[in-house]
C-alpha positions in Angstrom: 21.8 9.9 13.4 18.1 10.6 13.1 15.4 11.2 10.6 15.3 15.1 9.8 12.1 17.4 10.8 10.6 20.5 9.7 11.6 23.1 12.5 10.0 24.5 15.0 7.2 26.4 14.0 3.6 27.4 15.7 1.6 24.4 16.3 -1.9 24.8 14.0 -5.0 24.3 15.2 -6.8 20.9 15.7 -10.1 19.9 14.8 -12.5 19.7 16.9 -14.7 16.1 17.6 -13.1 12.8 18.0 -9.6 12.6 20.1 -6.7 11.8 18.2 -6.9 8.1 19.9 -10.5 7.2 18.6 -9.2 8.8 15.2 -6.0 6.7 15.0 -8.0 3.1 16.3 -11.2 3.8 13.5 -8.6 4.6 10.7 -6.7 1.2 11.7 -9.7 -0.3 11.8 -11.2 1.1 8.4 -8.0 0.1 7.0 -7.4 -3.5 8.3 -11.6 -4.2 7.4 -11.0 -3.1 3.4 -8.4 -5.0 3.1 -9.2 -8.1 5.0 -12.0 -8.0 3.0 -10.2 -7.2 -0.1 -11.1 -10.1 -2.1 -12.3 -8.2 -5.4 -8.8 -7.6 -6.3 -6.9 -10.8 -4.7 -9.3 -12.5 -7.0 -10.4 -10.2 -9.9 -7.8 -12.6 -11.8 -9.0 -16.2 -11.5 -12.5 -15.1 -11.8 -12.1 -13.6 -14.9 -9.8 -16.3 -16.4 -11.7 -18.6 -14.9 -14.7 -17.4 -17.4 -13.1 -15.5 -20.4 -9.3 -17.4 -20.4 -5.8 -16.5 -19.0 -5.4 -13.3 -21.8 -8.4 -11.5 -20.8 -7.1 -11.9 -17.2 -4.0 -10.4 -17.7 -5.7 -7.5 -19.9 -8.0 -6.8 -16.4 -4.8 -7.1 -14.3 -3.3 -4.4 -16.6 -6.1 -2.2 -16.9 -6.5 -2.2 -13.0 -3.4 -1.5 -12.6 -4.0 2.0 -14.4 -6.9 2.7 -13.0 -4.7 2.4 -9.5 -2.6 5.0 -10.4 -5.7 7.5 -11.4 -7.0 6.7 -8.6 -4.7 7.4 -6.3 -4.2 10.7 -8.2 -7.8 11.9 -8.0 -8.0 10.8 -4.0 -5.2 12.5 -3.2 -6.0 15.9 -4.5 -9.6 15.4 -3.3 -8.3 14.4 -0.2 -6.4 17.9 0.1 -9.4 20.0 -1.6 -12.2 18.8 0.4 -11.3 17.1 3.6 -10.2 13.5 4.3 -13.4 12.0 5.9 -15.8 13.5 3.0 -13.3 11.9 -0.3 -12.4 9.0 2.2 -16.4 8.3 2.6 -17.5 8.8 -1.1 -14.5 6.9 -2.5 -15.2 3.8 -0.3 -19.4 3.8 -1.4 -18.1 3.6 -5.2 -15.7 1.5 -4.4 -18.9 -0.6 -3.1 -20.9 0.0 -6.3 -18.1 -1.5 -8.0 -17.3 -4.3 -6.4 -21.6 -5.0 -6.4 -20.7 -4.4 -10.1 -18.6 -7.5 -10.3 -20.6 -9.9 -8.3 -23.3 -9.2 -11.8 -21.7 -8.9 -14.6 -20.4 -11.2 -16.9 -19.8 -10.3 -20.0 -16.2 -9.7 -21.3 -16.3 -5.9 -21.7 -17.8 -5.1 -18.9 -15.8 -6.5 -16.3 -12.6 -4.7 -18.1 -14.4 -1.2 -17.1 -15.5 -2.5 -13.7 -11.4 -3.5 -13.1 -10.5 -0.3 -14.3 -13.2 1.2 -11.6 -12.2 -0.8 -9.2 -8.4 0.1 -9.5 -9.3 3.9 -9.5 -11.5 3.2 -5.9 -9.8 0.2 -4.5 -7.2 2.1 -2.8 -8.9 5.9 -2.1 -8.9 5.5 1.6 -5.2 5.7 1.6 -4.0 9.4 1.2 -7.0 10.3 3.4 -5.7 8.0 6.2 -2.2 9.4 5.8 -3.4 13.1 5.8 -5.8 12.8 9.2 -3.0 10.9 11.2 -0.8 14.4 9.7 -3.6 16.2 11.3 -4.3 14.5 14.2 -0.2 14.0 15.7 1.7 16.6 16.4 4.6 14.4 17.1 7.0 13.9 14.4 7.5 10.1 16.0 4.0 9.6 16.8 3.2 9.8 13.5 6.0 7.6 11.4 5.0 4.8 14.2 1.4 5.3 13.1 1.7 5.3 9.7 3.7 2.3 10.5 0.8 0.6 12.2 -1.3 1.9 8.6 0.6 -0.2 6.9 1.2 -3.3 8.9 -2.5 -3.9 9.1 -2.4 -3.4 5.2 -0.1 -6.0 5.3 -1.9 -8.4 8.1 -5.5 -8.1 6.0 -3.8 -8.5 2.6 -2.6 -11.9 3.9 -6.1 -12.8 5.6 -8.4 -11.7 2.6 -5.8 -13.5 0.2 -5.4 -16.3 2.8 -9.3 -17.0 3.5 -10.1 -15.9 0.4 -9.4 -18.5 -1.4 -11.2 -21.5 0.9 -14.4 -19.2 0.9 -14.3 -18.7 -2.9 -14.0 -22.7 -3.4 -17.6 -23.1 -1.0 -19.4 -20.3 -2.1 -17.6 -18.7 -5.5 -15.9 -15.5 -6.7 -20.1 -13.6 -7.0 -19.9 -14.2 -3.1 -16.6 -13.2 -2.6 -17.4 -9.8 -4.4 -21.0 -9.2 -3.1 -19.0 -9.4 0.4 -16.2 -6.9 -0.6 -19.0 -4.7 -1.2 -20.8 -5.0 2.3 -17.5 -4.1 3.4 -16.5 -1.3 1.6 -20.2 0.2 3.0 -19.2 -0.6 6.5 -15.9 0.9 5.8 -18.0 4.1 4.7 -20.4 4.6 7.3 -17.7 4.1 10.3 -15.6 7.0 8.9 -18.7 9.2 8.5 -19.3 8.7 11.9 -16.3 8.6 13.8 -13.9 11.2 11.9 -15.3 15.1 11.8 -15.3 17.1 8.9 -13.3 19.5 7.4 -11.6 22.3 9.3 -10.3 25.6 8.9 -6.6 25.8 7.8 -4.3 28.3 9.1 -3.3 31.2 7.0 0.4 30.0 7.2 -0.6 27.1 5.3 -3.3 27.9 2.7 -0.5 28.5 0.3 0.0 24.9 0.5 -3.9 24.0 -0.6 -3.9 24.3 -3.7 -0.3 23.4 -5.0 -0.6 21.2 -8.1 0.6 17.2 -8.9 3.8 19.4 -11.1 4.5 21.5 -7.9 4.5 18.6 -5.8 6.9 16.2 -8.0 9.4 19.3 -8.2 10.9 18.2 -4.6 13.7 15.9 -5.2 13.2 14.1 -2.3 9.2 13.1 -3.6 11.1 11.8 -6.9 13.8 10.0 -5.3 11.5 8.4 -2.8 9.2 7.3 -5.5 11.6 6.0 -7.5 12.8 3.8 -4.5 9.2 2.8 -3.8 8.5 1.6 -7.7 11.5 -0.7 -7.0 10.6 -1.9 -3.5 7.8 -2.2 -3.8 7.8 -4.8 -7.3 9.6 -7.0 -5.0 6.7 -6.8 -2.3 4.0 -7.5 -4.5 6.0 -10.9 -5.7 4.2 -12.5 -3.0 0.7 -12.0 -4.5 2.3 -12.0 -8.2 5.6 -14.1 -8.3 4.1 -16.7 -5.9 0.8 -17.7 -7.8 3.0 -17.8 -10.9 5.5 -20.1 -9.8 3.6 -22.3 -7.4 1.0 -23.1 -10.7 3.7 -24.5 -12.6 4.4 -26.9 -9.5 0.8 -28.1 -10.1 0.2 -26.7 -6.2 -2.9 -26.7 -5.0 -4.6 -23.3 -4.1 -4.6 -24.1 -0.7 -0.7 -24.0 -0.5 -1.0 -20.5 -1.7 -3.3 -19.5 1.2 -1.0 -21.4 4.0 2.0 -18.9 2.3 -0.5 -16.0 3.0 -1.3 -16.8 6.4 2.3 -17.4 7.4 2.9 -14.0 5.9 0.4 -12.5 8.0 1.5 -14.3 11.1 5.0 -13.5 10.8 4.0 -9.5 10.7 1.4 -10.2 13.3 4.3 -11.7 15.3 7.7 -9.0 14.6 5.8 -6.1 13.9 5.4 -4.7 17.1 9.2 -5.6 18.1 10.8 -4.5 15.0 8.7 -0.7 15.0 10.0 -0.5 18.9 13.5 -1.6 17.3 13.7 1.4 14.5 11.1 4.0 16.1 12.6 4.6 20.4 10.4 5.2 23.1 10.5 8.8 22.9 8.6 8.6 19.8 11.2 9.6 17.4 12.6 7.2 14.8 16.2 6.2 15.6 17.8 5.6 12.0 17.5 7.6 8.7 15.1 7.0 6.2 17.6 6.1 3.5 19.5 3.0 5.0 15.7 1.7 6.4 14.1 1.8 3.3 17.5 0.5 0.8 17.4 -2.3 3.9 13.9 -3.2 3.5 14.4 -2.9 -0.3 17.3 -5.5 -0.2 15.2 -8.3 2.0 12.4 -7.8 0.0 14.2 -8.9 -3.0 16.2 -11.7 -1.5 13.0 -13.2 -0.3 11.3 -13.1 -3.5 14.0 -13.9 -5.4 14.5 -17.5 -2.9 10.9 -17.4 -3.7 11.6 -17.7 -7.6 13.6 -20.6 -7.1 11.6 -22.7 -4.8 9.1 -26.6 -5.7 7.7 -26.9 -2.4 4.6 -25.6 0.4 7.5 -25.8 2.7 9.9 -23.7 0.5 7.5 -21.0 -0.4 5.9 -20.8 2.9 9.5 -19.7 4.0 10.5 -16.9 1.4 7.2 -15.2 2.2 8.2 -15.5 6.2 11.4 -13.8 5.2 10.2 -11.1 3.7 8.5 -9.5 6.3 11.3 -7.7 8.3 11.3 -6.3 4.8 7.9 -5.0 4.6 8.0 -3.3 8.1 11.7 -1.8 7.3 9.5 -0.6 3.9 6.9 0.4 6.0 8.1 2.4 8.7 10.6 4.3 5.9 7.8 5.5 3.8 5.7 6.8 7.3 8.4 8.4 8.4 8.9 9.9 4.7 5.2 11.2 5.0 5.3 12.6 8.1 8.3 14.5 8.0 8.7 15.5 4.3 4.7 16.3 2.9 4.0 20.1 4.0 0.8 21.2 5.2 -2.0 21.1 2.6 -0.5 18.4 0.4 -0.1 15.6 2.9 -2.5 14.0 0.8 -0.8 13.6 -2.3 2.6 12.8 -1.1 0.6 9.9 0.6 -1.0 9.3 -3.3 2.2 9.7 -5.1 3.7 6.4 -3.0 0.9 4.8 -3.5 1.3 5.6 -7.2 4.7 3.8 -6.9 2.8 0.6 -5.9 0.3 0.5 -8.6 2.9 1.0 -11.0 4.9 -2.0 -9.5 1.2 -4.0 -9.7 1.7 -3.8 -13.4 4.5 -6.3 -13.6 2.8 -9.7 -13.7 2.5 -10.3 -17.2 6.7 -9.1 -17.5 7.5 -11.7 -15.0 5.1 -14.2 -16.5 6.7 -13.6 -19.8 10.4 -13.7 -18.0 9.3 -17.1 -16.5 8.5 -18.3 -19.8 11.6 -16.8 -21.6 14.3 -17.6 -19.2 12.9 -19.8 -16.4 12.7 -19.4 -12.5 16.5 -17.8 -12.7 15.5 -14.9 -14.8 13.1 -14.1 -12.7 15.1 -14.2 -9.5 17.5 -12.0 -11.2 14.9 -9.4 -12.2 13.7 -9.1 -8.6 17.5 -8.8 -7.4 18.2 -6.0 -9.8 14.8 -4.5 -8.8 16.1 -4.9 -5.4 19.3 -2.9 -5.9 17.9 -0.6 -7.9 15.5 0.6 -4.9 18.2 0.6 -2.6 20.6 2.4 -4.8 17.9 5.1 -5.1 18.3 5.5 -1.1 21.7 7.3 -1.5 20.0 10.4 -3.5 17.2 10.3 -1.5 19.4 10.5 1.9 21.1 13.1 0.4 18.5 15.6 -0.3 16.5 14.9 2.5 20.4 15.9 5.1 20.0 19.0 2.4 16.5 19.7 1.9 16.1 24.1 3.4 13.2 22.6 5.3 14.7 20.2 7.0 16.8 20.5 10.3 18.1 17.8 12.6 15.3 16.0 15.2 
């Protein structure tokens, strides 16, 4: 059984500029350099407990985390409106601005609006990658195994900039650490100005699709199903940068043991990305499963992993759960490319891209609740919590491969 596609229709004109390779590499590269060089968010917590306390960094954490999700709104449909490289370029120079913001200020107040800026612009890049690999691949394959690729060098520099991070903050401090995120965010900028072209003409076929609104969107079952199934998945994946600096503080670890867990992470993804993606997406191109089991597979590791995770006392222990979880994140990973790429229509690739995303700023909201279940009920509770959360996402899976066998769009690959 494979993934469904849309069927056979006339193919729409490409843009003109850049070939679809250079595209592909500058958007990996634009992705891998924000968020190797992520630190303002790995961070934006023990800098500001560090100075105000451990409540006002959970009240930053919070407020972030809703800025994410207005973010990712905005960027979207701005994405869709005006053309990928134009809200991909402007969101990555305020997301500069703001991270220049927190390598200044200091007082209280001010650093809970600059974490509320710097969840709206922290992410913007994303739905604008999604819609120009849309663009750019014709190939129903080609594009679930680069959106694939999007997300394992998420992965690889979320493990580096939390990995490195940490030693670099400890020489130099968490002003550096910012004022760098900044200089990277500019270089971000600047390379997709220059390497992606502009906005091009959309075929009358597909200008209905434009201008559809957020509630026109979120009216396909499958979107809802799939985002339910991400909000649950995806609360699991973030354990490793919220579950694993909770639990290894109470082991009086020292930072570094945190960063050695990173940068296995990020070598184990380094390591079976490229054979798991060939194992789930053939050589023809086209992905060999459907997205329902993949993703309800990747939801169910992710959560087991965490969940051993929860229940660990040891460098060794931890360093292991967050090895474990990785066959998770690419199963994650290659489901939710494969969801874009076959399921978004033309015009609105953009938000579809946004309204996943969505799902993962909402599951960035849980640290104070599993703080508060570590305190209530201990290391169990919490591995329970991520186990339910992990059923939960798979469970979702069995709607969401319904309506997507069903969906009048749809026919068999």
């Amino acid at each position: 059984m494979t993934v469904t596609a849309p069927p056979p229709a006339a193919a729409p004109s490409r843009p003109s500029g850049p070939s679809a390779r250079v595209v592909i590499t500058t958007l990996l590269a634009t992705t891998f350099l924000v968020k190797a060089c992520g630190f303002a968010y790995d961070f934006l917590g023990y800098s500001i407990g560090a100075a105000h306390g451990s409540t006002a960094a959970g009240a930053a954490l919070t407020v972030f985390g809703v800025g994410w999700c207005v973010g990712q709104l905005v960027s979207g449909a701005m994405t869709d409106r005006i053309g990928a490289r134009a809200a991909c370029t402007a969101g990555l120079l305020l997301a500069a601005a703001v991270c220049a913001g927190l390598a200044v200020a200091s007082s209280l107040h001010a650093l809970l609006l600059l974490a509320f800026c710097l969840g709206c612009t922290m992410d913007v890049h994303r739905p604008a990658v999604s819609a120009q690999i849309n663009d750019r691949l014709t190939n129903e394959g080609a594009r679930t195994r680069a959106q694939g690729w999007v997300y394992w060098v998420s992965n690889v520099g979320l493990s580096l900039s939390s990995g490195v991070g940490g030693f670099v903050a400890h020489a130099h401090g968490y002003r550096f650490l910012f004022a760098l995120n900044a200089v990277a965010c500019v270089a971000a900028a600047l390379l997709v100005r220059a390497m992606l072209s502009g906005r091009h003409s959309t075929p009358r076929g597909e200008r209905r699709h434009e201008h559809a609104t957020y509630a026109q969107i979120v009216s396909d079952p499958r979107l809802r199903w799939m985002v339910a199934a991400a909000i649950a998945a995806t609360t699991c994946a973030y354990g490793l940068i919220s579950v694993l600096p909770l639990v290894m503080s109470t082991d009086h670890l020292a930072p570094s043991a945190y960063g050695t867990a990173m940068l296995a992470n990020s070598a184990a993804v380094l390591l079976l990305s490229p054979p798991l993606t060939r194992l789930l997406v053939g050589a023809d191109e086209r992905v060999r499963y459907p997205i329902g089991p993949v993703f309800a597979a990747g939801s169910l590791i992710l959560g087991a992993a965490m969940a051993l995770a929860a229940l660990q006392h040891t460098t060794l222990g931890y360093t292991t759960a967050a090895v474990l979880m990785v066959p998770g994140e690419i199963c994650y990973s290659v489901a939710a490319g494969a969801f874009v790429a076959t399921a978004a229509p033309p015009g609105a690739i953009g938000r579809y891209q946004a309204a996943l995303s969505v799902a993962g700023a909402i599951a960035s909201l849980t640290p104070l609740g599993i703080a508060g279940a570590l305190n209530a009920g201990g290391r169990p509770l919490v591995a329970g919590l991520l186990i339910t959360s992990a059923a939960l996402g798979a469970l979702a899976c069995v709607p969401l491969s319904r309506t997507l066998r069903t969906s009048p769009t749809s026919a068999p690959a």
